[in-house]
C-alpha positions, 0 to 999 in steps of 0.5 A: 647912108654915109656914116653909121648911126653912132658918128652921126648922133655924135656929129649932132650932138657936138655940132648942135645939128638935126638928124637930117643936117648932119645927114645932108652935112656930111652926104655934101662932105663926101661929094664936095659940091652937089645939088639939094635932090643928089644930096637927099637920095644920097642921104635918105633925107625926104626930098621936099625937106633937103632945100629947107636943111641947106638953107639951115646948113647954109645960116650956120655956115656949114655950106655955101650955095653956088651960083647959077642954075642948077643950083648946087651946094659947096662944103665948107672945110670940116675945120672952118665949119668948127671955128665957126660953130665956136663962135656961135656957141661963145655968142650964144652963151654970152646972150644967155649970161646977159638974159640971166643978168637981166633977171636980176633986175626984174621982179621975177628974181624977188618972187624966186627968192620970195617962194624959196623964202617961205619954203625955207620955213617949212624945213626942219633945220636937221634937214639941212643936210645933203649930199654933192657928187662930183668934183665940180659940184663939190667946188661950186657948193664950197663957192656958194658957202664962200660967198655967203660966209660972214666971219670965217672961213676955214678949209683944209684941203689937200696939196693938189687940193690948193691949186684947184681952190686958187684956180677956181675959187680965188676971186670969191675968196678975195670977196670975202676978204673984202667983206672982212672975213677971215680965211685960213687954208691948211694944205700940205705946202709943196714946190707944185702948189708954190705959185698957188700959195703966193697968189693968195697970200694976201687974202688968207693964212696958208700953213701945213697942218700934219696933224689934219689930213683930211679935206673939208671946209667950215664957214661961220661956224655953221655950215660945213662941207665934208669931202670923204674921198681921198683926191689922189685916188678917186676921179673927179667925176666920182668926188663925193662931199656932205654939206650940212647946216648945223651949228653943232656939228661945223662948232666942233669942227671948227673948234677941232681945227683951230686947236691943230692950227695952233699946234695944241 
């Protein structure tokens, strides 16, 4: 065996190999070029499966087959091997953002939203409360609130806080400011996130709320997201929010946060 078992198993999960290509893969490596029965005594592999593993190796790019007898195998440059393996996976991840797009059109998308529908009858509305971890799953519920708000949206957040939502959120918001929502952003307004503030001053009123310190978002009066960690010293794989569905509870948040947006 050329590497020990934990390089290989990281080698196959950043390379999208088998155990035996990244056995073969980097037996090759340590050879340069070879035949396909020194690579499987090398690499423990089973003799009658190395030829069908480089041909694998080879579809992927990984090595290239000599000509001439015997035959033999050439490994390409670790680097090359990596250009090429993004390529593949950008190319794979188009095709299944196109297939999921296609779903769209197809009646299996109205039978999705029909079982979701009649499953949504059956929950009672206290029920609609749950909780999200991790910041990037905090960021895509508030996405999805955005993109389903109606009439308003209010957010307060905090200076650091601003520039991720720009980043990542701005183009939903310019939506909902195309629908006629109305958004406002209380955020502490610093030099850091100067440039933030300027890309989205025509879609939303951003000002400093002293009063406010907290991180939380209220879409129409109903549904809220209620950050409970404070950014600056919690990692973003440990973000924690509460999303709840009820007008009561998102009516008195709303309510709160215009009257410290008026400076009442």
């Amino acid at each position: 065996m050329i590497m020990d078992n934990h390089t290989l198993a990281k080698l196959r999960r950043d390379f999208h190999l088998n155990l035996y290509e990244v056995k073969i893969w980097t037996a090759l490596l340590s050879r340069g070029i070879s035949t396909a029965g020194e690579l499987s005594d090398i690499a423990e592999v089973p003799r009658s499966r190395a030829y069908d593993v480089l041909e694998s190796l080879e579809k992927k790019g990984f090595v290239v087959m000599k000509l001439g007898k015997p035959i033999k195998y050439i490994a390409m440059p670790p680097e090359e091997v990596i250009d090429r393996v993004k390529k593949i996976v950008a190319a794979t991840a188009v095709k299944k953002a196109m297939r999921l797009d296609d779903l769209k059109k197809t009646s299996a998308l109205v039978e999705l939203g029909e079982l979701y529908t009649k499953g949504i009858e059956y929950i009672d509305p206290t029920e609609f409360a749950g909780a999200v971890r991790g910041q990037d799953n905090v960021y895509n519920q508030l996405e999805t609130m955005i993109k389903g708000a109606k009439g308003k949206i209010l957010i307060t957040t905090s200076d650091a806080g601003l520039i991720r939502k720009v980043e990542g959120m701005e183009k939903a918001l310019r939506e909902a400011r195309g629908r006629g929502v109305k958004v406002k952003i209380a955020a502490p307004l610093t030099k850091e996130n100067k440039e933030a503030l300027s890309k989205i001053r025509d879609i939303a009123d951003v000002k400093t709320v002293k009063k406010l310190n907290a991180r939380f978002a209220v879409v129409d009066g109903r549904e809220v997201l209620l950050m409970l960690k404070d950014d600056k010293e919690v990692h973003p794989n440990y973000d924690v929010a509460v999303w709840l569905n009820s007008d009561l509870f998102a009516s008195a948040l709303d309510t709160m946060f215009e009257t410290v947006w008026k400076g009442k």
